[in-house]
C-alpha positions in Angstrom: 0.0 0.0 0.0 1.5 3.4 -0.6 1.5 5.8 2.2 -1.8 8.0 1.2 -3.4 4.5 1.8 -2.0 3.4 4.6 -3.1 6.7 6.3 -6.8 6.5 5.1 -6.7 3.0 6.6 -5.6 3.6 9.6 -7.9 6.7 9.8 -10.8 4.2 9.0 -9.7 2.4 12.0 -9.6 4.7 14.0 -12.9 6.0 13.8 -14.8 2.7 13.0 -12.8 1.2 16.1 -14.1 4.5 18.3 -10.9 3.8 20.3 -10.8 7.6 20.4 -14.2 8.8 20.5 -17.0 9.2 18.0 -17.8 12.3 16.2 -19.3 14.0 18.5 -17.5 13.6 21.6 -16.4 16.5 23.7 -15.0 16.1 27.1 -12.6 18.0 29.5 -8.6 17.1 28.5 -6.7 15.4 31.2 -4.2 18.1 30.4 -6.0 21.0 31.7 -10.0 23.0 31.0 -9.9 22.5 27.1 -12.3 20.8 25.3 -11.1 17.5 23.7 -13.3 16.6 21.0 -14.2 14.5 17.8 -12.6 10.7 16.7 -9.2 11.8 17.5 -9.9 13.9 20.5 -8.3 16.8 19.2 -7.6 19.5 21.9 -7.8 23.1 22.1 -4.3 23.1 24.3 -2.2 22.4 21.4 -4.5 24.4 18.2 -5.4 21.4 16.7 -9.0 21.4 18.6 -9.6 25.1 17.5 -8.5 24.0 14.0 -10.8 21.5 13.8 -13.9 24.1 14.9 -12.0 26.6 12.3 -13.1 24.2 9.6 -17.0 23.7 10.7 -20.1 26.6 10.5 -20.9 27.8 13.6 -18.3 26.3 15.5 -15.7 29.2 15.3 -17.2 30.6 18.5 -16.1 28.1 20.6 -12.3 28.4 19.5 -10.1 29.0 22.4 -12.8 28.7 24.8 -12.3 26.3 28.5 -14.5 23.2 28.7 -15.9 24.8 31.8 -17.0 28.1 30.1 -19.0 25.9 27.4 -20.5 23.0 29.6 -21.0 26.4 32.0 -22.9 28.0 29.3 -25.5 25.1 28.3 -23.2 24.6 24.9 -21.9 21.5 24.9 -24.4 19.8 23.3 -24.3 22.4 20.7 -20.4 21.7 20.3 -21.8 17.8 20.2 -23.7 18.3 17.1 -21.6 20.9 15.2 -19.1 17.9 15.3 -21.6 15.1 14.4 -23.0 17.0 11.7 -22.3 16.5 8.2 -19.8 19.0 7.9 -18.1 18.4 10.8 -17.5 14.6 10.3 -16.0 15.5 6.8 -13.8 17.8 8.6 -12.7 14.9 11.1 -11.9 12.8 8.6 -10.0 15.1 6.6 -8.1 16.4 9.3 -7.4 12.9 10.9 -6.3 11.2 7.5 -3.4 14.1 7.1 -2.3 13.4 10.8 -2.3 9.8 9.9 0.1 10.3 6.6 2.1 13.1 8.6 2.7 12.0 11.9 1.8 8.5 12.5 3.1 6.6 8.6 6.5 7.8 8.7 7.1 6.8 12.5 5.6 4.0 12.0 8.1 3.1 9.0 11.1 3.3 11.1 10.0 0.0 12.7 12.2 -2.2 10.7 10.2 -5.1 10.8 6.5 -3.7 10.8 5.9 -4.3 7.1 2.9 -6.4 7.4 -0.2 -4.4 6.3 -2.4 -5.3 9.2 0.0 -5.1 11.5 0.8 -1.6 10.4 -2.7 -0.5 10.4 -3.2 -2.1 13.9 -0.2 0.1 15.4 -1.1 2.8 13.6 -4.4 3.1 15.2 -2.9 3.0 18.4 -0.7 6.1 17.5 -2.7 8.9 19.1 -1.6 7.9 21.9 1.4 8.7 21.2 3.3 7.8 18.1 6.6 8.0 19.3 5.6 5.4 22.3 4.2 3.2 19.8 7.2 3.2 17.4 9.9 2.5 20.4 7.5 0.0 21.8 7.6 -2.0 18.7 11.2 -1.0 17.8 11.9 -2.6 21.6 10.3 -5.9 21.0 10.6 -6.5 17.5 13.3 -8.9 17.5 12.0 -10.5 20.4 8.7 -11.5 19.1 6.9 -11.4 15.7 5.3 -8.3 15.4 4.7 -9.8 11.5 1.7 -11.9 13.3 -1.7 -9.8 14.1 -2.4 -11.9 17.2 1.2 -11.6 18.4 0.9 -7.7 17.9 -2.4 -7.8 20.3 -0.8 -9.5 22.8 2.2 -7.4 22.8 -0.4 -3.9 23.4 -3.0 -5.9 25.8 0.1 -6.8 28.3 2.3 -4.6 27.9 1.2 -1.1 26.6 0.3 0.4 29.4 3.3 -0.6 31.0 5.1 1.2 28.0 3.6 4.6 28.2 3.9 4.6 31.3 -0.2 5.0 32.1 -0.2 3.4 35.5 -2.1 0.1 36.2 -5.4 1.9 36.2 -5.3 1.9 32.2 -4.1 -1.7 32.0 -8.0 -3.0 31.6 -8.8 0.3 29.0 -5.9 -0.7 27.2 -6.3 -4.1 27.2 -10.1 -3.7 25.6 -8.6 -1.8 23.2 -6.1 -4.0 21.9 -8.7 -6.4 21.6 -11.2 -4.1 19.9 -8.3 -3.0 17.6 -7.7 -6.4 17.4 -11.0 -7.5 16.1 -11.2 -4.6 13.4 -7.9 -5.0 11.9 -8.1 -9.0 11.5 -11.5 -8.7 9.2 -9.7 -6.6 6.6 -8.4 -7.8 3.4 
């Protein structure tokens, strides 16, 4: 697969898996009062959640605004369905396929032995976590186990993810669902 494939792929995951929230999901970051919203729970703190709005009618007015100001203000179901609306899940998916081919392929490609199309797409959809955590966990363990094999690759996230990124054991049963959930999307495709 080229690269513009991969990406859309692992975009498709992402959002059919709902590993990081549907369309219209808006909740308060762990990082501090800004919204987090949409399939890739894009947040304000870093621009990326007020692009996201830039690119929908009607939601410009809630760039740069706290969580707490628009759950405070009766808006947040508002927010909700400017993001699930037509408009705003082509933006999503726009916005999340270029993150895909510019952040997540080409750290995912410096895994030496993650060439197996599934496999890619099944780490890949783990990336927004954190790409970088993803490619050194794999780069870590590649030679160690067969990260070629779908089911090895599950294994690999559902015990030992968590312990990666350093979560804490609180997220060891989150991320063990979604390894499995990732798991069951990525070994139906083609």
């Amino acid at each position: 697969m080229t690269d513009e494939q991969l990406a859309k792929e692992i975009a498709i995951g992402i959002i059919n898996t709902g590993v990081e929230g549907g369309y219209d999901n808006v909740c308060s970051s762990s990082a501090g009062d800004y919204p987090c919203m949409g399939v890739s729970s894009w947040e304000g703190i870093d621009g990326r959640g007020d692009y996201l709005l830039s690119c929908i009618d009607g939601a410009q007015k809630f760039i740069g605004r706290t969580y707490s100001d628009i759950r405070d203000n009766g808006e947040k179901q508002e927010l909700m369905d400017l993001l699930n609306s037509e408009q705003g899940q082509a933006a999503q998916q726009a916005i999340l396929a270029n993150d895909c081919l510019e952040l997540y392929v080409p750290v995912l490609k410096e895994v030496e032995n993650l060439d197996d199309t599934k496999c890619f797409i099944y780490a890949g959809i783990w990336c927004p976590t954190s790409q970088y955590v993803v490619r050194n966990f794999l780069r870590k363990r590649q030679y160690d186990y067969d990260i070629r094999d779908i089911e090895t690759l599950k294994n690999l996230f559902r015990d030992q993810y968590y312990i990666a990124a350093d979560v804490g054991e609180q997220y060891a049963e989150g991320y063990a669902n979604r390894a499995n959930s990732t798991f069951e999307y990525t070994s139906e495709l083609c």
